[in-house]
DOKEMAR-925110 format. One record per residue (C-alpha): residue in three letters; x, y, z. Coordinates in pm, whole numbers, plus 50000, padded with zeros to 5 digits. Layout:
residues N
ALAXYZ/...
This chain:
residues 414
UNK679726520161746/UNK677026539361960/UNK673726519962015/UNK671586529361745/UNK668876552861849/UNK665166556961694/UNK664616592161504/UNK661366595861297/UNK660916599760948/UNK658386631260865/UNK657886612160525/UNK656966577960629/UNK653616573760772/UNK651406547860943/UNK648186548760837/UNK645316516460905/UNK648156494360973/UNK650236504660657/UNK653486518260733/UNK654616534760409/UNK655896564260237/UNK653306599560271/UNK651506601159905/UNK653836626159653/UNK653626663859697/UNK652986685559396/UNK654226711659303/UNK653106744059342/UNK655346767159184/UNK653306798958995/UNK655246807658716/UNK656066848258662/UNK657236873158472/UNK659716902858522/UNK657026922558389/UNK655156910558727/UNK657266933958956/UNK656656969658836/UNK657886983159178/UNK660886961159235/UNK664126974559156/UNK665856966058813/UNK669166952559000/UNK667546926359165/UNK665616918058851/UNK668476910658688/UNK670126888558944/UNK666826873558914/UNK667306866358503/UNK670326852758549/UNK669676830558841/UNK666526813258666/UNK668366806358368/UNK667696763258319/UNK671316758858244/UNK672006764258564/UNK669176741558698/UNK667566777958784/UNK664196780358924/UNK662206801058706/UNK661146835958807/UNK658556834959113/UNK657896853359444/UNK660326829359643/UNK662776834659426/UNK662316874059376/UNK662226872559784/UNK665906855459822/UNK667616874959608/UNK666336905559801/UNK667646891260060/UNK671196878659958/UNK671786909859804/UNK671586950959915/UNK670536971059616/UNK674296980259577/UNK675316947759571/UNK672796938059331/UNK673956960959109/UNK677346944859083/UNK676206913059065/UNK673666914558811/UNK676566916758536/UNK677946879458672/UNK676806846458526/UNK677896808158612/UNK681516796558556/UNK683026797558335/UNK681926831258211/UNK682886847758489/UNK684006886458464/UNK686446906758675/UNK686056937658876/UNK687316957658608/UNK684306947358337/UNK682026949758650/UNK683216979258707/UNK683586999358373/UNK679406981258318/UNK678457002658661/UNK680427030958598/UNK682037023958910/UNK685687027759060/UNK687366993959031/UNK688317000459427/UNK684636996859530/UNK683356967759277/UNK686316950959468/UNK685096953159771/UNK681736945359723/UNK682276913259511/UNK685066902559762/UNK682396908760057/UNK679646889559850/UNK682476862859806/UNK684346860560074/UNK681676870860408/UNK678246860160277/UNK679616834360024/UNK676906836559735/UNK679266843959472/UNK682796830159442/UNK686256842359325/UNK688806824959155/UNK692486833259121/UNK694516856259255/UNK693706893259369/UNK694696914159079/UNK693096888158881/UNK690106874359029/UNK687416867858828/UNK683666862058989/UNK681046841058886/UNK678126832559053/UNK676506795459124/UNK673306777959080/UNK670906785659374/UNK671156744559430/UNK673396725059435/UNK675926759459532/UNK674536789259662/UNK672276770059925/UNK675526746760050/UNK678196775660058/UNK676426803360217/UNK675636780060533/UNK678916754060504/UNK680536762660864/UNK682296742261113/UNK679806752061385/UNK676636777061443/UNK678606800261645/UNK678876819361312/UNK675406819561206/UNK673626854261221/UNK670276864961176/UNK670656868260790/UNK671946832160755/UNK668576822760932/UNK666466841160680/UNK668106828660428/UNK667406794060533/UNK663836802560526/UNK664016815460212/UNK665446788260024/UNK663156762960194/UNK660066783960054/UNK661556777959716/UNK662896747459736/UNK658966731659855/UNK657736750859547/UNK658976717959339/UNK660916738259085/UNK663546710859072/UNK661276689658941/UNK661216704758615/UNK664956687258619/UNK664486655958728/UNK662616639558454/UNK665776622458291/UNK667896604858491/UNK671276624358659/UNK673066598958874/UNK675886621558956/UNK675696604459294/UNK675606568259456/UNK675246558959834/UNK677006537360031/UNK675656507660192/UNK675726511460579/UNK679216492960703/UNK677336466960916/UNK674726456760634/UNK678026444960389/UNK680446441660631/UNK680456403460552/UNK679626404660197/UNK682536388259993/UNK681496407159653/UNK681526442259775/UNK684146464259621/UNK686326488859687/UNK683756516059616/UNK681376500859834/UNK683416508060142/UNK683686540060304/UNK686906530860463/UNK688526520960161/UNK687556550759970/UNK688756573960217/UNK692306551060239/UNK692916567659884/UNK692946603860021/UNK695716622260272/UNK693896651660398/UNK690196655260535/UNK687856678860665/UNK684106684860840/UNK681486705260886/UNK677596711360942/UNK675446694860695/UNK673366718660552/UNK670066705660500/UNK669716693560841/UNK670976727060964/UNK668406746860764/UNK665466718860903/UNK666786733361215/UNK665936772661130/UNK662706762261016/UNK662266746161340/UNK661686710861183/UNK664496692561285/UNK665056654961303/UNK667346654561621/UNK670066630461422/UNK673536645761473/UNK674746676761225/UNK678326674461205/UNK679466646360918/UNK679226670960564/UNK683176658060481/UNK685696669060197/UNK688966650660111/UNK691616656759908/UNK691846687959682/UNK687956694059819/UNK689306700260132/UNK692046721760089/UNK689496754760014/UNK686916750160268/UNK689936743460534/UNK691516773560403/UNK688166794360429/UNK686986781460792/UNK684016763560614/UNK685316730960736/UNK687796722861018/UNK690576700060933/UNK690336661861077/UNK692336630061047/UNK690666601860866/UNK689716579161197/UNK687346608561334/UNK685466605460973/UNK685446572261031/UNK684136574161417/UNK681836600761242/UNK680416582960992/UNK679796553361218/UNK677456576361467/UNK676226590661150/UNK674816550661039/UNK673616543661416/UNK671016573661389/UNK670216565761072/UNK671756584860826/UNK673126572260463/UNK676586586760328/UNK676676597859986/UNK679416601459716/UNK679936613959372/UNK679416590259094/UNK682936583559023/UNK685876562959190/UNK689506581459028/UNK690496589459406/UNK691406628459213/UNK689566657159197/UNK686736670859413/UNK685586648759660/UNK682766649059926/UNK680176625960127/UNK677486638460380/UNK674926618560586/UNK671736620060483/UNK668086612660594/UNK664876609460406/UNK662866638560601/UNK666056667660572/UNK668446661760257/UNK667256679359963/UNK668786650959736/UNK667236623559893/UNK663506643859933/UNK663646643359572/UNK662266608559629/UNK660756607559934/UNK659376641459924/UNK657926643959554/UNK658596605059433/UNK661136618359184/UNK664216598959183/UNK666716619758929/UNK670226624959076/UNK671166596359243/UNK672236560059044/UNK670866526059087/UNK672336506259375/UNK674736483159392/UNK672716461459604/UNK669046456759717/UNK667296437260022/UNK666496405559997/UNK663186395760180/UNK662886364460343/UNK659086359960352/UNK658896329460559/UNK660386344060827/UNK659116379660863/UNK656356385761111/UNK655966420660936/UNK656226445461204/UNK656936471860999/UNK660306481361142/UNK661706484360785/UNK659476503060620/UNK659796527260924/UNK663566524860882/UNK664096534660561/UNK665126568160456/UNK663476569960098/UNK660296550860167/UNK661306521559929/UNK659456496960170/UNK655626496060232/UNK654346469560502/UNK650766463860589/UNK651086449860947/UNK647226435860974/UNK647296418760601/UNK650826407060657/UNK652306416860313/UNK655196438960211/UNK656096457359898/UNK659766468059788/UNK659626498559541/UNK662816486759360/UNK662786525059173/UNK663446543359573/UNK665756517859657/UNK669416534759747/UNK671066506759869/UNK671576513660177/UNK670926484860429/UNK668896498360670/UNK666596479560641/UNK668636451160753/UNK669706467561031/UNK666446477261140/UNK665396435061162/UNK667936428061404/UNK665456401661548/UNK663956385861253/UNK667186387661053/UNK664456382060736/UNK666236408660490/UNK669556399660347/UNK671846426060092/UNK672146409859763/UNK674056422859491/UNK672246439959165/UNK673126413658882/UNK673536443258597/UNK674716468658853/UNK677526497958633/UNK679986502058838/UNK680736541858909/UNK682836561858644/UNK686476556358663/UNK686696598058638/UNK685376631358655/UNK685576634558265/UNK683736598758222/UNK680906609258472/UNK680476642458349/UNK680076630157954/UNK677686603858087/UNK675926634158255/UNK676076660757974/UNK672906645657751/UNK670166644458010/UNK671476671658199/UNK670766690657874/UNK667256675657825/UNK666346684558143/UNK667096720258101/UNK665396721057835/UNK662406704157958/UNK662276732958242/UNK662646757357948/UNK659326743657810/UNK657876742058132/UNK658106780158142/
């Protein structure tokens, strides 16, 4: 493994001696109307409507969102896409086109090009009978317009779009979903934090999660590409967004990943871990289905500024295991706290105490990595820790209920 190298955390700040997470932002979303855009075209109203809906974990309708759909869409394209809503109530370019008056020929071609080039709709099945349906702005839209293998392929309206989304996104509309609990995802412990820890499982271990799949693939992650565009990157490396298994098979198949064998995710993932970055997977250990992992840090990933960003943990479940803190022999430098990606750990350097937030906590053992003179933090395993949903059908019925309460929650928000 590469020497681990120091990257900053834009969240984490030292302040008097107290190195600790930046105090919550708020959100500053202004809630709108359709009535509020007299001189906007009706097309890209429409999109609008059917992108804010809260069943689709929608932002509701504002200028940043009124803004990116005139972007991701010409007026002509708008038109066609207005009369698509989330799987699975997709429609075909037949009922698109007898609702536009349309030949079928040209809806075709414009949902295929929406689909297929700019990626902010998809199509399923085969040509004669696709239907298309589009996704929620995030997670969906946000990941598959910019999923690529390198930026060789990114254009000027990629970049825009990246600015886009990030003015919505900082409006903290996804906060309006994150006051019940989703844990559709868990993160991994770093490999040398439990590398010697007798009661990890099987799910704990990157390697031995990946030993159930045959076919893998990488790309760019997206949020730290997009920090890029908006010219607020963290310098830790891009490339470890992965898919295996049946995950992998369409973003191979599209370019949107290139194909690897599983010792480069490995070697990946290991430079991923020396710079600092945490790997992610769903909620669920079946070894079928969908499955993905990307590296994340506390000052790019979307997921994980939930928490350090507005101090909303949501979407990701309790960990597995938590530091330990060996008071007696810490000298509290403040390494730790300046370590860790979610801003779990506050350390006053002059008054020599620390503070674990338990409720930040992922897991993830950087901490322990981060006192590699001390050694004064340990990994110790969560007494009442679940373990992660033996399938897709388990997690998403353990989902369903607050997933629902939160939607409506944004409802009443609006």
């Amino acid at each position: 493994m590469e020497k681990e190298k120091r990257f900053s955390n834009r969240f984490v700040q030292i302040n008097q001696g107290i190195v600790g997470p930046c105090a919550p932002k708020q959100k500053t979303i202004v809630y709108k109307n359709i009535g509020d855009y007299p001189t906007t075209p009706k097309a890209y109203l429409d999109v609008a409507k059917n992108y804010s809906n809260p069943l689709v974990i929608g932002p509701p309708i504002c200028d940043e969102l009124i803004a990116l759909v005139q972007h991701m869409f010409t007026e002509e394209e708008a038109m066609a896409a207005r009369h698509l809503r989330a799987f699975p109530l997709g429609k075909s370019a037949e009922k698109v086109a007898q609702a536009e008056h349309r030949p079928v020929p040209e809806i075709r071609a414009i949902l295929n090009r929406l689909a297929n080039e700019k990626r902010v709709i998809v199509g399923h099945g085969p040509d004669t009978k696709k239907v298309y349906d589009i996704l929620p702005i995030l997670p969906g839209t946000f990941e598959m317009a910019l999923m690529r293998p390198s930026m060789d392929t990114l254009t000027e309206w990629h970049k825009r779009f990246a600015v886009l989304f990030e003015a919505l996104w900082e409006t903290g509309y996804l906060t309006d979903f994150l006051k019940f609990p989703n844990p559709a995802v868990r993160y991994l412990p770093v490999m040398k934090s439990i590398s010697a820890l007798p009661v990890a499982w099987p799910s704990d271990r990157l390697q031995e999660i990946l030993d159930r799949y045959d076919l893998f693939a990488v790309g760019l992650c997206q949020c730290r590409l997009t920090e890029k565009l908006v010219d607020r990157e963290c310098g830790r490396p891009m490339e470890n967004c992965t898919a295996f298994g049946k995950a992998a098979i369409p973003v191979i198949k599209a370019g949107m990943m290139r194909q690897v064998e599983k010792q480069e995710i490995i070697d990946i993932k290991a430079k991923a871990e020396a710079s600092g970055l945490v790997s992610w997977m769903f909620n669920e250990e079946s070894g079928k289905g969908p499955a993905n992992s990307c590296s994340c840090c506390g000052c790019c990933c979307h997921m994980m500024r939930t928490v350090s960003e507005f101090n909303m943990p949501g979407m990701i479940a309790p960990p597995h295991f938590i530091p330990e803190f060996k008071e007696a022999e810490c000298d509290h430098c403040g390494k730790c706290a300046t370590r860790c990606p979610m801003g779990a750990i506050t350390v006053d350097v002059k008054g020599k105490t620390a503070i674990h937030n338990i409720q930040r906590c992922v897991g993830c053992g950087l901490c322990v990595l981060a006192c590699d003179k001390k050694h004064a933090i340990t990994m110790k395993a969560v007494p009442d820790y679940k373990k992660p949903a033996s399938g897709w059908a388990t997690l998403l019925a353990t989902l369903a209920p607050n997933l629902a309460r939160n939607a409506w929650n944004a409802w009443r928000a609006r």
